[in-house]
N, C-alpha and C positions, 0 to 999 in steps of 0.2 A: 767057422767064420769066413774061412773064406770062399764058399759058396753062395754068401746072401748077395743080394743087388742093392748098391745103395738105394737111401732113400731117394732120394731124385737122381731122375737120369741127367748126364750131363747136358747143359744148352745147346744146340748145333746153331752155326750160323745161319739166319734168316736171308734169304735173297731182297726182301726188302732193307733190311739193315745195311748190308753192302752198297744197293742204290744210295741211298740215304747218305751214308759217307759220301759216294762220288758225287753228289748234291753240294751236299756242303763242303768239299776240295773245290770243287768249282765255282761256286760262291766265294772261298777265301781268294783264290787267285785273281776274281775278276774286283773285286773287293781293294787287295793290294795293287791292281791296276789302276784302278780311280783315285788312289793316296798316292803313288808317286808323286816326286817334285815336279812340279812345273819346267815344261820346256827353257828353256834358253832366254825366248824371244820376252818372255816375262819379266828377267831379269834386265836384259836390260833395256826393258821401258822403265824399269824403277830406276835404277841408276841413270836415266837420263832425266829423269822426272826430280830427283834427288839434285842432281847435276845445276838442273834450270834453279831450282829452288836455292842454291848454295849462290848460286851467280847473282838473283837478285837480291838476297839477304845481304851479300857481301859486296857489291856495289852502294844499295844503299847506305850500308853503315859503314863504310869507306868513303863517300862523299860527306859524310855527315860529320865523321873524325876530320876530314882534313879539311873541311871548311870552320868547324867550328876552331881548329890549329890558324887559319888563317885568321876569322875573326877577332882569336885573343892575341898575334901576334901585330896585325896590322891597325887592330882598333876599329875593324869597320864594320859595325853593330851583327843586324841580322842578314847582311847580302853576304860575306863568305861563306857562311851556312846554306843560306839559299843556292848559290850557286855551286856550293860541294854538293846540294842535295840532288839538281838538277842535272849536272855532270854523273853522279853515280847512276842516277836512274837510267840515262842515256848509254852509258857502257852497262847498264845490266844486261838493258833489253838489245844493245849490239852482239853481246857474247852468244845471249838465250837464243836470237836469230841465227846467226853464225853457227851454232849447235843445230839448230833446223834444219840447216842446208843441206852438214854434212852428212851423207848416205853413213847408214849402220852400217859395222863389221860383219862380213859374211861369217857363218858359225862353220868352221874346219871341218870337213870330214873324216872321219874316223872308222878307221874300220872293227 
């Protein structure tokens, strides 16, 4: 028995099969290159965009509480409404300018 040859000779590796892996190692890597997270500069356009959006939601509804606070305490129908709505909208778009002006934070070097 133990001079027979097995039935199959064992597989040798193919030099295409080799290629073929470094094919597809090459493809995963450039693959998980293109899924990274986004740079920096991405983040913070969001949080500035985020930023603007929070400034005018909350001037408006800040003009709008404290005028309609004056209305009920002063009695004076729909004008301190009015003019808590027109004050809020005027500091919205002050701040959201004000935020325009200011240049972004340089991103720190790192080594």
């Amino acid at each position: 028995m133990s001079d027979e040859k097995p039935a199959r000779e064992p597989i040798v590796e193919d030099a295409r099969i080799d290629a073929l892996e470094a094919r597809l190692r090459a493809a995963r890597e450039r693959e998980e290159q293109r899924n990274r997270p986004k740079t920096q500069g991405s983040d913070a356009n969001y949080r500035s965009g985020n930023r603007a959006l929070a400034n005018l939601l909350g001037g408006i509804i800040g003009g709008l509480v404290i005028g309609y606070a004056v209305d009920s305490l002063a009695g004076t129908a729909p004008w301190g409404l009015l003019i808590g709505l027109f004050l809020g909208i005027v500091s919205a778009f002050r701040s959201i300018i004000l935020a325009a002006k200011t240049r972004p934070e340089e991103p720190s070097e790192r080594d």
